[in-house]
C-alpha positions in Angstrom: -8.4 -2.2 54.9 -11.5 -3.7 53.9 -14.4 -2.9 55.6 -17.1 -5.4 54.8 -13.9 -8.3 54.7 -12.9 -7.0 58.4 -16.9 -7.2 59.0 -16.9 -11.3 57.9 -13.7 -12.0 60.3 -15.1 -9.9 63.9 -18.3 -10.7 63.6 -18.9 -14.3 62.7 -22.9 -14.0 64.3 -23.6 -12.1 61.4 -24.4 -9.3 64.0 -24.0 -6.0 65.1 -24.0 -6.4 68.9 -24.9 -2.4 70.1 -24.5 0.9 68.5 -21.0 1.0 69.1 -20.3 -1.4 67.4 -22.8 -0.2 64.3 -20.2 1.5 61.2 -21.5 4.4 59.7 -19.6 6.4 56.6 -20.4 8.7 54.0 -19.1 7.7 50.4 -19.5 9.3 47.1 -21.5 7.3 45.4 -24.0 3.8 46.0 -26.1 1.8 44.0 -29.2 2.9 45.8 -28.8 6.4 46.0 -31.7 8.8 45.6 -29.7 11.5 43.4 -27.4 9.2 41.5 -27.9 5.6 41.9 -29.3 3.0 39.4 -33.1 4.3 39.8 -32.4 7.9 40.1 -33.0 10.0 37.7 -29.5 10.5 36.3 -29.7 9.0 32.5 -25.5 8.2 33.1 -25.8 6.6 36.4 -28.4 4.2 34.9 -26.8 3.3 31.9 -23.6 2.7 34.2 -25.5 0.3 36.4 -26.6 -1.2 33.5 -23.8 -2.0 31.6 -21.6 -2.8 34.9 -24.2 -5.3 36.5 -23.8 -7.2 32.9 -19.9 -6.6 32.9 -19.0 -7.6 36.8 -22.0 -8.3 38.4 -24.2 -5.7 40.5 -22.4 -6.6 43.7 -18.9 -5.2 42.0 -20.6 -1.8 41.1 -19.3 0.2 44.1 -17.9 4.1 44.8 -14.5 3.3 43.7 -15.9 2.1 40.2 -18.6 5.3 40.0 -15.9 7.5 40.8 -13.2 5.8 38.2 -15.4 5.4 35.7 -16.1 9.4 35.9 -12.2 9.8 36.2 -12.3 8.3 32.6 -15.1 9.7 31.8 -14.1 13.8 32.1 -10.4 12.7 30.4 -12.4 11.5 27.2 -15.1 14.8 27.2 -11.7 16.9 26.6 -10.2 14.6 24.1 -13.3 14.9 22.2 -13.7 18.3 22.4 -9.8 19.2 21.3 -10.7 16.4 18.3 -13.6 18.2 17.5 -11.9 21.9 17.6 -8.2 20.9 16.4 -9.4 18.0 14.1 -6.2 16.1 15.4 -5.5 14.1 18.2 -3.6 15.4 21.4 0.4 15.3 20.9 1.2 14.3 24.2 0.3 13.9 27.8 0.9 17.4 28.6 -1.3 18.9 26.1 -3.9 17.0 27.2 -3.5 18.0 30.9 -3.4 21.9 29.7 -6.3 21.2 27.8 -7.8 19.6 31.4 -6.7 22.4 32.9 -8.6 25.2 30.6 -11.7 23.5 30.3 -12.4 22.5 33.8 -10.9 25.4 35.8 -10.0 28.3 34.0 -13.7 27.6 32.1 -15.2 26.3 34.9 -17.0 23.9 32.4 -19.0 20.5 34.0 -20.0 17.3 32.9 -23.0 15.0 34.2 -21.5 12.0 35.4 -22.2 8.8 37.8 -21.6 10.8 40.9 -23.5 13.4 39.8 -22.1 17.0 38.1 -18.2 17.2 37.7 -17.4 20.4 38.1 -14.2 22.3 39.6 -13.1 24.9 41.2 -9.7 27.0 40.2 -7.7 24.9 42.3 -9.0 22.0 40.9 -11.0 21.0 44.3 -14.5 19.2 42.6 -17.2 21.8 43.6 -19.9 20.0 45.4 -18.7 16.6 45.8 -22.0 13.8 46.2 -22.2 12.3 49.4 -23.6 9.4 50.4 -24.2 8.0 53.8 -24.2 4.1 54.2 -24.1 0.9 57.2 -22.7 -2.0 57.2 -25.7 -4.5 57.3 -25.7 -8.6 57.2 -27.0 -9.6 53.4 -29.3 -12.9 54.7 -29.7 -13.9 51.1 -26.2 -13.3 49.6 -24.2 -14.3 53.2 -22.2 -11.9 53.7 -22.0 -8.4 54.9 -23.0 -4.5 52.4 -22.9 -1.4 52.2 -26.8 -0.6 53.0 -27.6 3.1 51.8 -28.7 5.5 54.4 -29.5 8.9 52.7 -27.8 11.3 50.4 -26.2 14.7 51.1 
């Protein structure tokens, strides 16, 4: 369910009436974040806000984007890398999963990305996961209710 939709239907006031009430998570990733947001100092995360504000409009530029576009991200450092090595594309969806699979676990290699460095473990469990913890908060100016960045972990 949507959060910030379920927000707009029980709370037509455009209030939070008490701290119960108030809805507190921790996400991987937020436009305002002090480690890897849109002003932080990660050169990726800036560019990303960047582009994405132009593309779908700054609003649209969420966790579930950060965290997709790193997704993509990682699969196109290996296919670069076995280009670069084998000077031929990958044959197949499997190779390209082994190839996954030795650079980011059994080499333990990492990558700077939105949320931060991609790195994992030999399970393939990301090592240090970003987290961010956000509020819902009323938007007077836009009408409707946000994400509103409380600190990073």
């Amino acid at each position: 369910m949507n959060v910030l939709h379920w927000m707009h239907e029980h709370h037509q006031d455009n209030s939070i009436n008490s701290n119960r009430d108030q809805i507190i998570a921790c996400i991987p990733w937020h436009w305002n974040s002090h480690k890897n947001g849109c002003n932080s100092t990660n050169i990726i995360s800036q560019q990303f806000c960047r582009v994405g504000a132009q593309l779908w409009r700054e609003e649209n530029l969420t966790w579930r984007s950060a965290t997709a576009f790193d997704a993509v991200f990682i699969i196109l450092r290996v296919l670069e890398r076995t280009r670069n090595q084998a000077h031929q594309p990958l044959l197949n969806s499997h190779s390209l999963i082994e190839q996954m699979d030795q650079y980011y676990k059994r080499q333990q290699s990492a990558e700077q990305g939105v949320t931060g460095t991609i790195k994992f473990d030999e399970n393939g469990n990301r090592i240090e996961p970003p987290s961010e913890i956000v509020t819902v908060k009323w938007n007077p100016q836009q009408q409707k209710w946000k994400w509103s960045h409380l600190r990073s972990m």
